[in-house]
N, C-alpha and C positions, 0 to 999 in steps of 0.2 A: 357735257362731255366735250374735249377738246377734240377737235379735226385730226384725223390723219393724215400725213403731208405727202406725197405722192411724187415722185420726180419723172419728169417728161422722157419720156423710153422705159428706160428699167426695164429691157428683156432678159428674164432669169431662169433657168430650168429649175423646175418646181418639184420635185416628189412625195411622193406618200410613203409615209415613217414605213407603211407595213411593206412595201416594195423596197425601202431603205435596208430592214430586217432581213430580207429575204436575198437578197444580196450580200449582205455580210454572212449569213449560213451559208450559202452556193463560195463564198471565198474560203471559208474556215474548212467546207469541205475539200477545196480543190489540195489543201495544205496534206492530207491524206493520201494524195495522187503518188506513188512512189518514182513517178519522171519528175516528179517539181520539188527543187529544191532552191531555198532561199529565197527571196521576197518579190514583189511583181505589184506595181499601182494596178488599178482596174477604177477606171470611171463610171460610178452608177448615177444614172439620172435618165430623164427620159429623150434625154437628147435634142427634143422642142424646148423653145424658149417661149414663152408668155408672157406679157408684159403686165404691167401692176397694173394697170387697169382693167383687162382680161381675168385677174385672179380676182378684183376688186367685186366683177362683174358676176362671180363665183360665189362668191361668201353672200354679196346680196340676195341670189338667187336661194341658196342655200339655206341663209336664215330668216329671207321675208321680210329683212328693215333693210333702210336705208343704211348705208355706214358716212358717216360724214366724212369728208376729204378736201385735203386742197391741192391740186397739183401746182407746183414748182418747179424751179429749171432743176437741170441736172447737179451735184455736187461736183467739187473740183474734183476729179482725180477717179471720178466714178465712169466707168464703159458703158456704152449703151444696150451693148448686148452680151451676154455670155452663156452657153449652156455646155454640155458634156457631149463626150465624143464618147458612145459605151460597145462602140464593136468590138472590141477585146473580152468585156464582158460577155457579150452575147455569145461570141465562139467560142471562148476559154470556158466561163464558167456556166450557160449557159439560160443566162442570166437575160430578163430584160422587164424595165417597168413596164405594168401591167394597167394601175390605176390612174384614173383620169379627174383633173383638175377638179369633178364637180365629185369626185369621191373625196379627195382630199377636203373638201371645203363639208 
């Protein structure tokens, strides 16, 4: 099996599909609201960033193997960290992820 390749940082806000799901229901409902009309972004995530080595650290723990990897620099053009800003959710829809990195794994 070939190495997974790993780049140095990579802080990414991570979610679990069912916290994903559960978010996009709490929007579809807000659409029902008879004060809201016409469209509104809402950021779902859990608003931590984790880095790929942290999720890395996840899946091992998770599955009991090792996963092979090689960490590398960063790619051109790639940010070191990025995650979501979800307090619109939280208030508006009243919405917030719930599951934690070692649920997702």
């Amino acid at each position: 099996m070939s190495p997974f390749f790993l780049g140095i940082e990579g802080v990414r806000d991570y979610i679990h599909v069912m916290d994903l799901a559960v978010g996009h229901v709490a929007a579809l409902k807000k659409l029902e609201d008879p004060q809201f009309s016409g469209w509104k972004p809402y950021n779902l995530g859990t608003g931590k960033g984790l880095s790929v080595l942290q999720v890395l650290a996840a899946f091992r723990k998770a599955s009991g193997k090792e996963i092979q990897h090689k960490v590398v620099g960063r790619r051109d053009g790639d940010i070191a960290s990025t995650y979501a800003e979800c307090k619109l959710a939280e208030k508006e829809l009243n919405w917030v992820a719930v599951k934690t990195v070692d649920e997702m794994c």
